[in-house]
SEPA-199910 format. One record per residue (C-alpha): chain; residue in three letters; x, y, z. Coordinates in nm, 2 decimals. Layout:
N
+-------+-----+--------+--------+--------+
! chain ! res !      u !      v !      w !
+-------+-----+--------+--------+--------+
!     A ! ALA !      X !      Y !      Z !
...
+-------+-----+--------+--------+--------+
END
This chain:
231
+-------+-----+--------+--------+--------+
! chain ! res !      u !      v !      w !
+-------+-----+--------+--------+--------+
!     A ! UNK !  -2.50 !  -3.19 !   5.81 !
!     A ! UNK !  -2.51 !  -3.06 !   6.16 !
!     A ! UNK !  -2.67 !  -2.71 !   6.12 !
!     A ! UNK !  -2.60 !  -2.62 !   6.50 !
!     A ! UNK !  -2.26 !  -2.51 !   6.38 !
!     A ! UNK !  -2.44 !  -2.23 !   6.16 !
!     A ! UNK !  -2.65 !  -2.12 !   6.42 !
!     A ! UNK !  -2.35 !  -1.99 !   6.58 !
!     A ! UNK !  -2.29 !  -1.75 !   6.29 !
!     A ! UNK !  -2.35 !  -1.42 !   6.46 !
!     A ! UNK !  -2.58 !  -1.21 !   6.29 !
!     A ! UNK !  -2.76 !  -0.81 !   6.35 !
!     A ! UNK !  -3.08 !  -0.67 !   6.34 !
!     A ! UNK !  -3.17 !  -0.40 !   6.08 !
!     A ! UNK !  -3.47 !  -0.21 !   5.85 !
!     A ! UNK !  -3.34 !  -0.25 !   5.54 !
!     A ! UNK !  -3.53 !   0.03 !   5.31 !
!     A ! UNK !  -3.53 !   0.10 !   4.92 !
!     A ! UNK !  -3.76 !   0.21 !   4.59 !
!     A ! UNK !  -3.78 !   0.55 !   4.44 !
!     A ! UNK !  -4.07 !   0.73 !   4.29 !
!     A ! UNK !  -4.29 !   0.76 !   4.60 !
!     A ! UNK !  -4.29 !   0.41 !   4.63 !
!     A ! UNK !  -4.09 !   0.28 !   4.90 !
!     A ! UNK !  -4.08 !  -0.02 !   5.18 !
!     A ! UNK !  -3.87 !  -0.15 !   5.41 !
!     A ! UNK !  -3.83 !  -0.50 !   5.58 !
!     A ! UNK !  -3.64 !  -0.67 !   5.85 !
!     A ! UNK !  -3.29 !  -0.83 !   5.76 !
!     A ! UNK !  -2.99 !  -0.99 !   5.95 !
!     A ! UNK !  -2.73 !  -1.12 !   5.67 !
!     A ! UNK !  -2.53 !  -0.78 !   5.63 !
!     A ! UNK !  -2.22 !  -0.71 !   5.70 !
!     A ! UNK !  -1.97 !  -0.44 !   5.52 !
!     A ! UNK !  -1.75 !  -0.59 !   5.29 !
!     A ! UNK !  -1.44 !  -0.36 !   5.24 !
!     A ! UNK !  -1.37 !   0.00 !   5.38 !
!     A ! UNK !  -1.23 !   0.16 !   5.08 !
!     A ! UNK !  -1.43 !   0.20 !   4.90 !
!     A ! UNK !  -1.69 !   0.14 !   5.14 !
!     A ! UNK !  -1.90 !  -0.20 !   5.08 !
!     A ! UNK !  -2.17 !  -0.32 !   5.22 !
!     A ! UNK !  -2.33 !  -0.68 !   5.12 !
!     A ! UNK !  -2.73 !  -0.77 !   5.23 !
!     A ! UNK !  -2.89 !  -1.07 !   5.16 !
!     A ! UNK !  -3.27 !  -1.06 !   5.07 !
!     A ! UNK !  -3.56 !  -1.32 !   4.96 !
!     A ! UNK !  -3.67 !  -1.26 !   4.61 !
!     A ! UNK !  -4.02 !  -1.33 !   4.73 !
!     A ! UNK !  -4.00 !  -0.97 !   4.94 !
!     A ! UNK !  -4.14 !  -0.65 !   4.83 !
!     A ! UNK !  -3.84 !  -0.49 !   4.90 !
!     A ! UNK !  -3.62 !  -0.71 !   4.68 !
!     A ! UNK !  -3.85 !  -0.62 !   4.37 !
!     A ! UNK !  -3.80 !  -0.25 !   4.49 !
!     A ! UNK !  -3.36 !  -0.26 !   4.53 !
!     A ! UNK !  -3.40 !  -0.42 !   4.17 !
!     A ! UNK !  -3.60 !  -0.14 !   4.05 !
!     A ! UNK !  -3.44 !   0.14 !   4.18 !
!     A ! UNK !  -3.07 !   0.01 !   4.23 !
!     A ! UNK !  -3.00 !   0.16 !   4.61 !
!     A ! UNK !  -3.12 !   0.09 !   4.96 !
!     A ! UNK !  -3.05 !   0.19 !   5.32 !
!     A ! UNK !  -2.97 !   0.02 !   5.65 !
!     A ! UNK !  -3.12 !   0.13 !   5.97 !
!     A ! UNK !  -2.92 !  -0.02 !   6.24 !
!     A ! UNK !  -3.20 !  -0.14 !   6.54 !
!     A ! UNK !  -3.12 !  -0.08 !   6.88 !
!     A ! UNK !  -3.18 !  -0.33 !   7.17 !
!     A ! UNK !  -3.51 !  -0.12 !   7.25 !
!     A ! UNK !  -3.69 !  -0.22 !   6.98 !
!     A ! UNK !  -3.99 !  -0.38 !   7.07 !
!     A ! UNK !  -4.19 !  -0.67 !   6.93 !
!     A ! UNK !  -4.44 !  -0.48 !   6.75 !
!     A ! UNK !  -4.21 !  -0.23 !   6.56 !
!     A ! UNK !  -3.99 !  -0.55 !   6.46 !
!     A ! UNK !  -4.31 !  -0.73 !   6.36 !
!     A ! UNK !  -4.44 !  -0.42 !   6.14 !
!     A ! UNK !  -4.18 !  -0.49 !   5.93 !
!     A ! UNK !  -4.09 !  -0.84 !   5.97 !
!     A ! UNK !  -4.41 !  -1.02 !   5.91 !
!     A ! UNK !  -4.62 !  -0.80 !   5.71 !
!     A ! UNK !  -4.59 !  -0.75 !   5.34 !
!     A ! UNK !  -4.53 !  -0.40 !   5.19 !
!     A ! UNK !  -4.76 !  -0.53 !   4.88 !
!     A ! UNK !  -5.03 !  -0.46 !   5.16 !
!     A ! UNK !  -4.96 !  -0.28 !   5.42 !
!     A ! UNK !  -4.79 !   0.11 !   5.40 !
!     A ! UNK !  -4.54 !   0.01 !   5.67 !
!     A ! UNK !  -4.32 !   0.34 !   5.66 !
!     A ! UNK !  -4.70 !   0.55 !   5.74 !
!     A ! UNK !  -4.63 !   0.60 !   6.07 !
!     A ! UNK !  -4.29 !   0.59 !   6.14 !
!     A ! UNK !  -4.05 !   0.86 !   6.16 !
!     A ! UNK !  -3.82 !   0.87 !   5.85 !
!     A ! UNK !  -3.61 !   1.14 !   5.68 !
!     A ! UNK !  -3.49 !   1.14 !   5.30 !
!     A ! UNK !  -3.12 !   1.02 !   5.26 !
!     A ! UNK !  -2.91 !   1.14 !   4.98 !
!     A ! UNK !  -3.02 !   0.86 !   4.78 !
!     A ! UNK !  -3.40 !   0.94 !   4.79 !
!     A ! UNK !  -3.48 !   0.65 !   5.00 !
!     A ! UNK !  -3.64 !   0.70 !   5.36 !
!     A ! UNK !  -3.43 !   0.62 !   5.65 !
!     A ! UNK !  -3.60 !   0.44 !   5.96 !
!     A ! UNK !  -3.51 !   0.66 !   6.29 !
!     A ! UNK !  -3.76 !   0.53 !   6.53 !
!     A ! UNK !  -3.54 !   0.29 !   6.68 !
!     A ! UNK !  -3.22 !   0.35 !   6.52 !
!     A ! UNK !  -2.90 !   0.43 !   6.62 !
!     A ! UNK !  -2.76 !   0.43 !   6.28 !
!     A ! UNK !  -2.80 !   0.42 !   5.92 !
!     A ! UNK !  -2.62 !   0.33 !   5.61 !
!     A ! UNK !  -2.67 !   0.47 !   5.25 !
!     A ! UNK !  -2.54 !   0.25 !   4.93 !
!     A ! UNK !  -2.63 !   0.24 !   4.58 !
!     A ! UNK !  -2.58 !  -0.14 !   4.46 !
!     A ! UNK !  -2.32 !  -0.19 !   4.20 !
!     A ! UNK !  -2.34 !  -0.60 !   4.19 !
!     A ! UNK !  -2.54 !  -0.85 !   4.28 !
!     A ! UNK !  -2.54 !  -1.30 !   4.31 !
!     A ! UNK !  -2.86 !  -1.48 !   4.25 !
!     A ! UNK !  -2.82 !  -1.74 !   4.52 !
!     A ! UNK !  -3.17 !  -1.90 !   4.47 !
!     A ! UNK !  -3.43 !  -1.83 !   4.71 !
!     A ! UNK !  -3.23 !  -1.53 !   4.76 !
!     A ! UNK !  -3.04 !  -1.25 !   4.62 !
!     A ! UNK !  -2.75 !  -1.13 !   4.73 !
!     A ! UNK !  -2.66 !  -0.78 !   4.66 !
!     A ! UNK !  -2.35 !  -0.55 !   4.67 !
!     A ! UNK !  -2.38 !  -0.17 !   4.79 !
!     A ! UNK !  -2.13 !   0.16 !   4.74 !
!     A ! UNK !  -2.17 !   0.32 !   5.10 !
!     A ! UNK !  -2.26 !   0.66 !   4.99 !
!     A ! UNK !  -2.37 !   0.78 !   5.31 !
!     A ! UNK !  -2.36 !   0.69 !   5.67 !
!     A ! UNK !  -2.39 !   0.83 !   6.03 !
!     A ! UNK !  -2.55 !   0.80 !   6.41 !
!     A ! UNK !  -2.91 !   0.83 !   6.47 !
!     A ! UNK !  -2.93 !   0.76 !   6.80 !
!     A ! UNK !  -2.79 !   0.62 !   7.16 !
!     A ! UNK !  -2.82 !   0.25 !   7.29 !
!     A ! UNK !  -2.69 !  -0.11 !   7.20 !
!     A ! UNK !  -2.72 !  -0.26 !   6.86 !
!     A ! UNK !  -2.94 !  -0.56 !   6.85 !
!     A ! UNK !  -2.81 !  -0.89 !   6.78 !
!     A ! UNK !  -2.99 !  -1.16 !   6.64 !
!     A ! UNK !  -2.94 !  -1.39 !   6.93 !
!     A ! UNK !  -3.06 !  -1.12 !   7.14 !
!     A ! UNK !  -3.39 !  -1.09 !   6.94 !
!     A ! UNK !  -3.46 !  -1.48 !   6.96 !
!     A ! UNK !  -3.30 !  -1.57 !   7.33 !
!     A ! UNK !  -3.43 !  -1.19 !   7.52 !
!     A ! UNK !  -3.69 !  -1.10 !   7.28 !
!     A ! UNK !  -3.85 !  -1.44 !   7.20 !
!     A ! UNK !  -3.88 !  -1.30 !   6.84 !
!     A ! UNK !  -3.93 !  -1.59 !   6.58 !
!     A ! UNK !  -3.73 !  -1.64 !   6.20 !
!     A ! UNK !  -3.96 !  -1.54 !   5.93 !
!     A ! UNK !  -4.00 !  -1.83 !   5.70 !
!     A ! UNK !  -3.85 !  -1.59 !   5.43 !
!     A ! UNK !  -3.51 !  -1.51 !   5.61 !
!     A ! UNK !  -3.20 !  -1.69 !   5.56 !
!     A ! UNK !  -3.17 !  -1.81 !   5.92 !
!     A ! UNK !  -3.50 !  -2.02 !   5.91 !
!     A ! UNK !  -3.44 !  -2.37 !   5.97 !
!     A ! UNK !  -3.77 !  -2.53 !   5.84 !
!     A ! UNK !  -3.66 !  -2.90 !   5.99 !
!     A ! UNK !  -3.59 !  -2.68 !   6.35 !
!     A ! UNK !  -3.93 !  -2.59 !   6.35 !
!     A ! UNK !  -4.15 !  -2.89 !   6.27 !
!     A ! UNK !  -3.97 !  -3.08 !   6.56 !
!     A ! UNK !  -3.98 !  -2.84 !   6.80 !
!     A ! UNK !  -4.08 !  -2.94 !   7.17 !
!     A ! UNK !  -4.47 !  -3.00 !   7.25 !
!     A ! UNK !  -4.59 !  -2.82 !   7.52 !
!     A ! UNK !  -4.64 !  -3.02 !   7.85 !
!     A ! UNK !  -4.92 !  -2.88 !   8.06 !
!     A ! UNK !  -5.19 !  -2.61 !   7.93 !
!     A ! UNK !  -5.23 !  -2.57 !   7.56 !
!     A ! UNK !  -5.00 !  -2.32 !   7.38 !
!     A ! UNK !  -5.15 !  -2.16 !   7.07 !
!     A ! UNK !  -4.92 !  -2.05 !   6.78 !
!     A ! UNK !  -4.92 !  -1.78 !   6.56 !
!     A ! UNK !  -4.98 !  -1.88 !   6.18 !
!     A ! UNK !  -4.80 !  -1.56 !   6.01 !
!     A ! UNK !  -4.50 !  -1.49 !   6.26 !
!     A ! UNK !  -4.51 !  -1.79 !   6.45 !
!     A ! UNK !  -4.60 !  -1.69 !   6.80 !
!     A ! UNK !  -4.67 !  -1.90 !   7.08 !
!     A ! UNK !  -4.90 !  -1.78 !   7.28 !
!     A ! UNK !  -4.80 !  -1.99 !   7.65 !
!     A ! UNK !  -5.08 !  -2.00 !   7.90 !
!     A ! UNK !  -4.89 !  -1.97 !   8.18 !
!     A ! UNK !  -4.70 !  -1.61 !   8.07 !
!     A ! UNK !  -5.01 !  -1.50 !   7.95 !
!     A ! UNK !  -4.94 !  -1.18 !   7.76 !
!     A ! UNK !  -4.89 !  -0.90 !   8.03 !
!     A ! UNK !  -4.79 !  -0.58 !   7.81 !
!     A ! UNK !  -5.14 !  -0.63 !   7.64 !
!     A ! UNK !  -5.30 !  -0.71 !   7.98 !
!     A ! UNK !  -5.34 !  -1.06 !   7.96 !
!     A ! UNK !  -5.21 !  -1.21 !   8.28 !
!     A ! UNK !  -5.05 !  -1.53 !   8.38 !
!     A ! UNK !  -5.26 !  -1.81 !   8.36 !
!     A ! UNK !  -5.51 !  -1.67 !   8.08 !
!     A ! UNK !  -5.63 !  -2.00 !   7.87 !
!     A ! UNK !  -5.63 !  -1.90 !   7.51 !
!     A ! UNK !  -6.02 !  -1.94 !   7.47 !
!     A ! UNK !  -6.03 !  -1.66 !   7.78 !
!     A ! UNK !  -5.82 !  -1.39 !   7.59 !
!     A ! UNK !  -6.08 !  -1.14 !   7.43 !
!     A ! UNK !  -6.15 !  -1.15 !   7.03 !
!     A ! UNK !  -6.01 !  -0.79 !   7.02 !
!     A ! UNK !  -5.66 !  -0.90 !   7.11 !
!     A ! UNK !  -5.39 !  -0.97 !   6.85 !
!     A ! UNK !  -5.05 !  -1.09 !   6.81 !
!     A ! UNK !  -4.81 !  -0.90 !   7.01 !
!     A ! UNK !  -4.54 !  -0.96 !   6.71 !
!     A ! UNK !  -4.72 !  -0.91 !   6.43 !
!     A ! UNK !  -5.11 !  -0.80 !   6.48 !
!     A ! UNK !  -5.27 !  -1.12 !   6.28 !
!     A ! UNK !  -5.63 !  -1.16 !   6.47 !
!     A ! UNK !  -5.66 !  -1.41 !   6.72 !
!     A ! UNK !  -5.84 !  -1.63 !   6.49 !
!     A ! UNK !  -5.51 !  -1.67 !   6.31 !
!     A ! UNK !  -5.38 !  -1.86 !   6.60 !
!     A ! UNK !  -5.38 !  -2.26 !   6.60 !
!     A ! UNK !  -5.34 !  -2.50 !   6.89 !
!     A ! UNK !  -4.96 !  -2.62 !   6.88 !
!     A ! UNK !  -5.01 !  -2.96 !   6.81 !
+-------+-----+--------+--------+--------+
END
């Protein structure tokens, strides 16, 4: 099977939210897309394994924040490759309460979505579940991100957990030729040498073993002692 051809599925970039009962998360997802307009459908794809799965089971709605193409790295990372078992992700980001209950993800939004699910398919690894738009409008000004612009503009990386990763993609991808890269082990990161990481004041040409201990990941946070040499 040639899996190019589904890498040319075109795909978005959202926060999808849910729980109830003061208990809430949200997580990064790019398989949703609205299924009918009347009545309003919407149909989102997430790994069992997530927090957020466990919480759209519980509490039977979510909500779709639609990113914009200003997101940065860090805010995707928050809540892309960190867990809500661990980590209050929704702390200190600006949110307000949608009909539903659930919090809706403004900071970098120029949308949201509201939907109470009404079906769902167990598709293995994943679930894929079935939501009544019950509420909907604009957040905010900007272009929505695409998933090709988060990899190809962005750099950004597939969380093992998402539909999109291609697990054979990434164990033969190219070695590096000249100085050593080192790669994140949670979001998979590389750090390159010869970039350096500017917006954290690491210039061009910084070795790895010169970057302080203080820095981290500009994608996810994970210490620098988190990073391995790409092989």
């Amino acid at each position: 099977m040639n899996r190019a051809a589904l890498h040319k599925i075109s795909y978005g970039l959202y926060i999808v939210t849910s729980g109830q009962e003061g208990k809430f998360n949200g997580q990064i997802a790019n398989s949703i897309v609205q299924a009918t307009s009347k009545p309003a459908t919407l149909v989102i794809c997430i790994n069992r394994e997530n927090y957020t799965h466990e919480l759209i089971r519980q509490s039977r709605k979510f909500t779709v924040s639609i990113l914009s193409e200003a997101a940065p790295m860090t805010f995707i990372g928050l809540f892309g490759f960190k867990s809500g078992r661990d980590v209050d992700k929704l702390k200190d980001v600006k949110t307000k309460s949608g009909v539903t209950g659930v919090p809706i993800v403004l900071d970098y939004s120029i949308g949201f979505i509201e939907a109470e699910v009404e079906g769902e398919l167990d598709c293995g690894t994943h679930t894929v579940f079935v939501g009544r738009v019950v509420e909907a409008d604009l957040t905010g000004e900007g272009q929505p991100m695409t998933y090709d612009y988060y990899q190809n503009v962005k750099g950004g990386k597939s969380p093992k957990t998402a539909p999109t990763f291609d697990q054979e993609a990434a164990a033969t991808k190219p070695k590096a030729q000249s100085a050593a890269r080192y790669v994140c082990s949670v979001c998979g990161y590389v750090y390159d040498p010869e970039k350096g990481d500017p917006d954290n004041g690491i210039a061009p040409g910084t070795g790895f073993e010169d970057i302080p201990d203080s820095w981290t990941c500009p994608v996810c946070g994970a210490e620098k002692s988190q990073f391995e040499k790409e092989n």
